[in-house]
C-alpha positions in Angstrom: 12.4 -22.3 2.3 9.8 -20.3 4.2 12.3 -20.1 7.1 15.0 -18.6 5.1 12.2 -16.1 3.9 11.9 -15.0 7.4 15.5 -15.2 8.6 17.4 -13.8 5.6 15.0 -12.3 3.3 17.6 -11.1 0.9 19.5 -14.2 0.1 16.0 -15.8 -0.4 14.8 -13.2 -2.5 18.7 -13.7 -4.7 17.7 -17.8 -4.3 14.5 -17.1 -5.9 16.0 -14.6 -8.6 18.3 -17.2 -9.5 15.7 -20.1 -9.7 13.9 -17.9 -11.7 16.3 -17.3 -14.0 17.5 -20.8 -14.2 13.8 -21.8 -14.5 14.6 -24.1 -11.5 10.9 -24.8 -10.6 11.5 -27.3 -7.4 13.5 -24.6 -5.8 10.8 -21.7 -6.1 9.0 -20.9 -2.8 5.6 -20.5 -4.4 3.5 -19.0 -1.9 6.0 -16.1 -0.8 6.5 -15.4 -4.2 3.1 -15.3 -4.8 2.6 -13.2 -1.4 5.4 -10.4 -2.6 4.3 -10.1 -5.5 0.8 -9.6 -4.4 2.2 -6.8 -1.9 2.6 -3.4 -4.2 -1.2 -4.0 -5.3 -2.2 -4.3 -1.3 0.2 -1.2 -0.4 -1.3 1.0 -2.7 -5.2 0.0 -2.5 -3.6 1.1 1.3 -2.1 3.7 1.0 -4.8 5.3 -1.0 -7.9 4.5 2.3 -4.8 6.5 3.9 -5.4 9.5 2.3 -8.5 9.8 1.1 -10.0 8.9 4.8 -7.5 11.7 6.1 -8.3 14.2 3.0 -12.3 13.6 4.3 -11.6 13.9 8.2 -10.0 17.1 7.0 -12.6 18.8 5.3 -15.6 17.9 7.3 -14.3 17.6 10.9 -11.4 20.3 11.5 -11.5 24.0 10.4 -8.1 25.4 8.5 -6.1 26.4 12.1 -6.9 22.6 13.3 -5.8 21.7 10.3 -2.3 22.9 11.1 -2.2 22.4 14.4 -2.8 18.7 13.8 -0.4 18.0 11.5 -2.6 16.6 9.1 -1.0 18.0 6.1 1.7 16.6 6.9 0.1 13.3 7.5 -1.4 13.3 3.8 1.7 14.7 2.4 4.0 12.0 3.5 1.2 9.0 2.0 0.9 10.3 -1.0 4.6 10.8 -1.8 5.0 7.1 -0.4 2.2 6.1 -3.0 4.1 8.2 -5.6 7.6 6.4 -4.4 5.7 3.0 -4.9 4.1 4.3 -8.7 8.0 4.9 -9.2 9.1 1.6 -8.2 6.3 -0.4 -10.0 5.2 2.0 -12.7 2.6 -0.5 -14.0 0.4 0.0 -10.9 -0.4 3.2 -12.2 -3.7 1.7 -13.6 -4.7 0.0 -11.0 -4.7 2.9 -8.9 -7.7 4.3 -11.3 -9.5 1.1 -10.9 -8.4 0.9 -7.0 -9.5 4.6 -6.3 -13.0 4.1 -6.0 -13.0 1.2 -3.8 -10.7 3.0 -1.8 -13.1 6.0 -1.6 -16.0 3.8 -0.4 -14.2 2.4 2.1 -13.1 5.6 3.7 -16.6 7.0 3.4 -17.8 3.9 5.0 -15.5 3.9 7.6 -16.4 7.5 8.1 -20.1 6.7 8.5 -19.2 4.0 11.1 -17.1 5.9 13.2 -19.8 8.8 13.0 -22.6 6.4 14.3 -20.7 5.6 17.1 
């Protein structure tokens, strides 16, 4: 099974719909399943470090012509509309990004602080 989830991902993602359906437990692969389903909660605590460590590297590092001339906006645009395109695939994430937000903030900020102290 975990060879058919690397080979041909989307016959073993219509395998595992179908098992699912048929409640066919023997022919689940349990621990991809568990690792996609699992993903949209990493991608999004990700996407989120994204932009808030680029939306604080922005306002204390560069000044508003840098800011341009980097591309930055651009940079911060295109991960928040892939964090809204993932809130529009999996609506029900839209709580955890409250909860996630925080976390995500301290682990900018820290990452911030390390990179300052080096």
């Amino acid at each position: 099974m975990n060879n058919l989830y690397n080979e041909d991902y989307k016959l073993w993602t219509d395998q595992q719909i179908e098992a699912l359906k048929n409640r066919d437990i023997e022919s689940l692969d349990w621990d991809n399943l568990a690792a996609d389903l699992d993903y949209p909660k990493y991608w999004i605590n990700h996407q989120l470090v994204m932009v808030i460590s680029s939306l604080l590297e922005l306002y204390s590092d560069f000044n508003s012509q840098d800011f341009e001339e980097y591309h930055w906006r651009t940079f911060v645009d295109t991960n928040r509309l892939m964090l809204n395109g993932v809130l529009e695939d999996w609506p029900h994430y839209s709580d955890k990004i409250k909860v996630a937000i925080p976390q995500a903030y301290s682990s900018s900020l820290a990452c911030k602080v390390q990179r300052l102290s080096l």
